[in-house]
N, C-alpha and C positions, 0 to 999 in steps of 0.2 A: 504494500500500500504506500502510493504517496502521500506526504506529507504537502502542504498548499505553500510551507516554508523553503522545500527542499525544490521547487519550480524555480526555474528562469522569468526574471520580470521581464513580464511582456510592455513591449509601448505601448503609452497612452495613445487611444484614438483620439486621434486630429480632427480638428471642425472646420467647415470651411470659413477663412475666418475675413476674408474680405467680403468687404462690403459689398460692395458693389457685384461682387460675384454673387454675392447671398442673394441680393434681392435682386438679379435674373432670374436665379433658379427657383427663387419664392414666385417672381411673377406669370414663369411658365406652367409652375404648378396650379398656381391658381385661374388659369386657362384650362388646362386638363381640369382642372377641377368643374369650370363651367359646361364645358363640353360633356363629363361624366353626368350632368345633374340635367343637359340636352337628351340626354340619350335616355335618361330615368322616363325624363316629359314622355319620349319619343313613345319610350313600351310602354306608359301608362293611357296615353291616348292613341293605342293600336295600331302606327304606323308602321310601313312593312319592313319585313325582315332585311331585305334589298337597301331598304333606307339606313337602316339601325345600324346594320352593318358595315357600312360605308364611315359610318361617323363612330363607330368599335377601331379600324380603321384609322382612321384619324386621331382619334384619340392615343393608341398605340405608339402613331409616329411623334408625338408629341413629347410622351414620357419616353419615348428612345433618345428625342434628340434634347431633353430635358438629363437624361443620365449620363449624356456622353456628353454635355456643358457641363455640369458639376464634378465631370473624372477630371473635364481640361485644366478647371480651375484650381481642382485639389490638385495635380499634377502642377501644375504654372507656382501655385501657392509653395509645394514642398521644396521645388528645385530652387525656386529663388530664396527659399530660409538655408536648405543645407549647403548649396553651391553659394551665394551669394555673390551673382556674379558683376561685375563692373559696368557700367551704363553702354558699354555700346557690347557685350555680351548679353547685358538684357534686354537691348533692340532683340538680337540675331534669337534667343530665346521666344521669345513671343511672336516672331515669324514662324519659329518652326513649331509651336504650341498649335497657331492658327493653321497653318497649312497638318498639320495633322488632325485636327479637329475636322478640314475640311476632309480632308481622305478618309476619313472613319465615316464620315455623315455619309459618303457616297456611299459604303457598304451595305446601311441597311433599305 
């Protein structure tokens, strides 16, 4: 049996802690959120499956490209605390944040 003393500390989990990233990812969400509370309408007042489903759909791509903006930011957020890199290092950084965000977004 282990002991909870004889474990490796694990890291603390990280938050996303900018600002500004936070409230994208709050305001995307609360887009998906309207859109989810669209679709509640949609099956409560029997429109068709064809319809619901289109906006299932939409809803989907939204929290995808809602989770793969909150990995860029925790990603963007951790390199520039542990690297800490110098001003035109964190130009070249944030190009390639962005152009990788953009080449993930093509995937789904």
């Amino acid at each position: 049996m282990t002991n909870q003393t004889d474990r490796p500390e694990e890291p603390a989990a990280t938050a996303l802690n900018e600002s500004h990233a936070r409230t994208d990812v709050l305001n995307r969400l609360r887009r998906a959120e309207g859109q989810i509370r669209g679709i509640q309408r949609m099956v409560e007042e029997g429109e068709s499956c064809m319809k619901i489903g289109q906006q299932f759909s939409a809803v989907r791509k939204a929290l995808d490209s809602t989770y793969l903006r909150m990995t860029v930011c925790f990603l963007h957020q951790e390199l520039e605390t542990r690297i800490q890199p110098d001003p035109i290092q964190k130009v070249d950084l944030d190009l390639m944040l962005k152009d990788m965000e953009s080449l993930l977004a093509r995937m789904g």
